[in-house]
C-alpha positions in Angstrom: -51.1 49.6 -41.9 -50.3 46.5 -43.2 -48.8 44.9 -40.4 -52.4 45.5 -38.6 -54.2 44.3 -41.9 -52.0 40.8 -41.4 -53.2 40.8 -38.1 -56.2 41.6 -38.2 -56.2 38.6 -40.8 -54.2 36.0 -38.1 -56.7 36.9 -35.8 -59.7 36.3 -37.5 -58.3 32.8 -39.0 -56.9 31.0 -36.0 -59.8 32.4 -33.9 -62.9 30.9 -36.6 -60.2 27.5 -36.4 -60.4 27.1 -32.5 -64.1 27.7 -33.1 -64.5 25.3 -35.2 -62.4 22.6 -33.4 -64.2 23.5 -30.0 -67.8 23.0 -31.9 -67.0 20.2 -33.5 -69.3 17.1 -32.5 -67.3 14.6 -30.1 -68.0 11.1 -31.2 -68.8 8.7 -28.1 -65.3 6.4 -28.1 -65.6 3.1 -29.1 -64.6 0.6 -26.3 -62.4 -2.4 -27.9 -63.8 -5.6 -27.9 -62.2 -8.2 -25.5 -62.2 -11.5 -26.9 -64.0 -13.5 -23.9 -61.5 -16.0 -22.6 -63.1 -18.5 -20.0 -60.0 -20.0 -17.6 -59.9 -23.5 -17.0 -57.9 -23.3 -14.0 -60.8 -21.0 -11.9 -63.0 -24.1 -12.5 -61.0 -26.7 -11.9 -60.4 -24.9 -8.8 -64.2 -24.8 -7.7 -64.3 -29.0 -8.0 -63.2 -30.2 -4.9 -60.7 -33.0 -4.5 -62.3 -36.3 -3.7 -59.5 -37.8 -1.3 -60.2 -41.1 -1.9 -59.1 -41.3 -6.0 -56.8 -38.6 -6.3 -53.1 -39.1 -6.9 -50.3 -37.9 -5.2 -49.8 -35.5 -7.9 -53.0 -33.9 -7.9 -53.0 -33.8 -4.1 -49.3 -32.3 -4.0 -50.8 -29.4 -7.0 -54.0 -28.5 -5.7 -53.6 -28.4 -1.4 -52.1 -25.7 0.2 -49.0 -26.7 2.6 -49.1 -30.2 1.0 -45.9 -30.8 -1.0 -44.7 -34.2 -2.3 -43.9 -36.3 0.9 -47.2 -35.4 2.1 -49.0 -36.3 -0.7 -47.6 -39.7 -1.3 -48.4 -40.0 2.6 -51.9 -39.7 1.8 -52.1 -41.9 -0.9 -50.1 -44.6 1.1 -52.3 -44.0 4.3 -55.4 -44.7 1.9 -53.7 -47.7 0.2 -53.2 -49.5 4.0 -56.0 -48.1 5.8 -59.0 -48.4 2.8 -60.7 -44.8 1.9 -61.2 -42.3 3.9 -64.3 -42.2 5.9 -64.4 -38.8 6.7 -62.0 -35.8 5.0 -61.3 -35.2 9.7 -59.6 -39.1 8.8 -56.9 -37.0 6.9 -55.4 -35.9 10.6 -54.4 -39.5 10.8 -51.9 -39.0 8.5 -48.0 -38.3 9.0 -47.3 -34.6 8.7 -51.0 -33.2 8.2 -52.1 -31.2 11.4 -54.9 -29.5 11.6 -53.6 -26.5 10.2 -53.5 -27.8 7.0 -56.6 -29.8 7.0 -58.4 -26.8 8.2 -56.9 -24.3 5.0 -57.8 -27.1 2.4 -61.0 -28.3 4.1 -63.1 -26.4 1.5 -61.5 -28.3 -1.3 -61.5 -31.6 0.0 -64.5 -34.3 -0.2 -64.8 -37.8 0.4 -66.8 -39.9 -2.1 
């Protein structure tokens, strides 16, 4: 009999427990705050890159499939031929092709 009184007793406890933990109100979770962080880099990458003032360094950094010879091309085709008329004048340098003129023409301006 008391074996059955315990339970009875066991029942009645954990039971009014899982009750009470299934009925409790949920509070809505709190999303952390994310400090806002603004990245140079993205808008530096929106300017476009006048041809006729940038340096070899910012040329070499910034084009795609224009490493360090090419660059200092550039900037030694501008120095004997004057600016650049047109960013299509860029073809007339050694080692750009139109490949490359075509994946950086977005980024390019002439000023």
């Amino acid at each position: 009999m008391r074996t059955g009184y315990f339970y009875s007793l066991m029942f009645a406890l954990l039971t009014s427990a899982s009750i009470a933990v299934v009925a409790a109100p949920v509070s809505p979770p709190v999303p952390p705050e994310v400090p806002i962080v603004i990245d140079a880099a993205a808008s530096s990458k929106s300017a476009k890159i006048n041809l006729n003032e940038a340096d070899s360094a910012t040329l070499q950094k910034e084009l795609s499939g224009v490493g360090e010879a090419k660059a200092k091309a550039i900037v030694a085709y501008r120095e004997t031929n004057g600016p650049f008329a047109s960013v299509d004048e860029l073809l007339e340098v050694k080692g750009i092709g139109k490949a490359i003129l075509d994946r950086n023409r977005d980024k390019l301006e002439v000023n």
